[in-house]
C-alpha positions as CSV (number, residue, x, y, z in Angstrom):
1,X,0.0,0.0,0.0
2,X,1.4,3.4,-0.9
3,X,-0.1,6.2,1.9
4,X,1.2,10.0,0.5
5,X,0.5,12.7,2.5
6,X,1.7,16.4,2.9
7,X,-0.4,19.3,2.9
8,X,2.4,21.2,1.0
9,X,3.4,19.0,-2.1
10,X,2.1,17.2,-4.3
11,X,2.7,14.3,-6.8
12,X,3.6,14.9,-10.6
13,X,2.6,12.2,-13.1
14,X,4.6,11.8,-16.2
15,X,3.8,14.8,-18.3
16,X,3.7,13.4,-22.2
17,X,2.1,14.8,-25.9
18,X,-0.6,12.5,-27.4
19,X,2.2,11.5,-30.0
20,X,4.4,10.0,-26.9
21,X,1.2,8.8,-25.4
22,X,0.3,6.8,-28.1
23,X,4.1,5.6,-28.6
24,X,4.5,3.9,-25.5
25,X,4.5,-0.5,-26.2
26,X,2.2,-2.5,-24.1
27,X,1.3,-0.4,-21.5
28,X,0.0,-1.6,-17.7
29,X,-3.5,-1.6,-17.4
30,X,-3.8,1.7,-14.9
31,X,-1.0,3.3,-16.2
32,X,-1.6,7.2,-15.8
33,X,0.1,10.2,-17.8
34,X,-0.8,13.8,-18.4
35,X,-1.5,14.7,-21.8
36,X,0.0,17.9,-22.6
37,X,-1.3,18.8,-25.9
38,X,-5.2,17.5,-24.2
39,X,-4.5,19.4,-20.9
40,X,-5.9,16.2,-19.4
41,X,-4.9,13.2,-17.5
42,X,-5.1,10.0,-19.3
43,X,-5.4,6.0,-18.2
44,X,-4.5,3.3,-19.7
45,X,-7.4,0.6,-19.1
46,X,-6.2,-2.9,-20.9
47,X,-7.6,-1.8,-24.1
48,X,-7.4,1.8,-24.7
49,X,-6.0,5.3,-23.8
50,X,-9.4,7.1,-21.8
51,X,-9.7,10.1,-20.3
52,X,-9.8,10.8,-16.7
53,X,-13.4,12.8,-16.0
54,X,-13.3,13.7,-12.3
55,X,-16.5,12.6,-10.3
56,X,-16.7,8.9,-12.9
57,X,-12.8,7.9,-12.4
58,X,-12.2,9.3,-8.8
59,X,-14.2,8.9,-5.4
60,X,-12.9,9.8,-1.9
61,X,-13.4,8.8,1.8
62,X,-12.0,10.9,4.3
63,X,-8.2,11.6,3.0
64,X,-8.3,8.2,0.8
65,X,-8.6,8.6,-2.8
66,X,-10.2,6.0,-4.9
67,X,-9.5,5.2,-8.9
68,X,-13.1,3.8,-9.5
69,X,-13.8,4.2,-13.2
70,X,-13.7,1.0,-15.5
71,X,-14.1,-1.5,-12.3
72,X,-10.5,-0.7,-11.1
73,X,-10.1,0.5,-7.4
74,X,-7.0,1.1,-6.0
C-alpha cells in the first residue's frame, strides 16, 4: 500500500504529448500520464488510452482517494 501525505506537495505524473502517449508499447493496465497537448490526464485501461473525467474515475473517503472508473479500485 502506498499512503502520501503532505499538505504542501504534491505528486507529478509523467507529463507526455498524445504522440508520446500513443508511442508507449504495451502499457500496464492503470498506467496514468498527463497529456500535454489535451491538458488532461489519461489512463491506460487494458484496451485503450481514456480520459480521466473527475467525479466517474475518482471517489474519496476521508483523506483516501479511490481510482473507481472501469471497475479498477485502488
Amino acid at each position: 500500500m502506498l499512503d502520501v501525505y503532505s499538505t504542501t506537495k504534491g505528486v507529478l505524473v509523467p507529463r507526455l504529448t498524445t504522440a508520446e502517449m500513443n508511442a508507449i508499447t504495451a502499457p500496464a493496465a492503470g498506467l496514468m500520464i498527463f497529456n500535454i497537448d489535451a491538458g488532461n490526464f489519461y489512463f491506460f485501461s487494458g484496451s485503450t488510452w481514456l480520459p480521466v473525467s473527475g467525479v466517474e474515475l475518482f471517489q474519496t473517503n476521508g483523506d483516501t482517494l479511490f481510482v473507481t472508473g472501469n471497475g479498477m479500485r485502488m
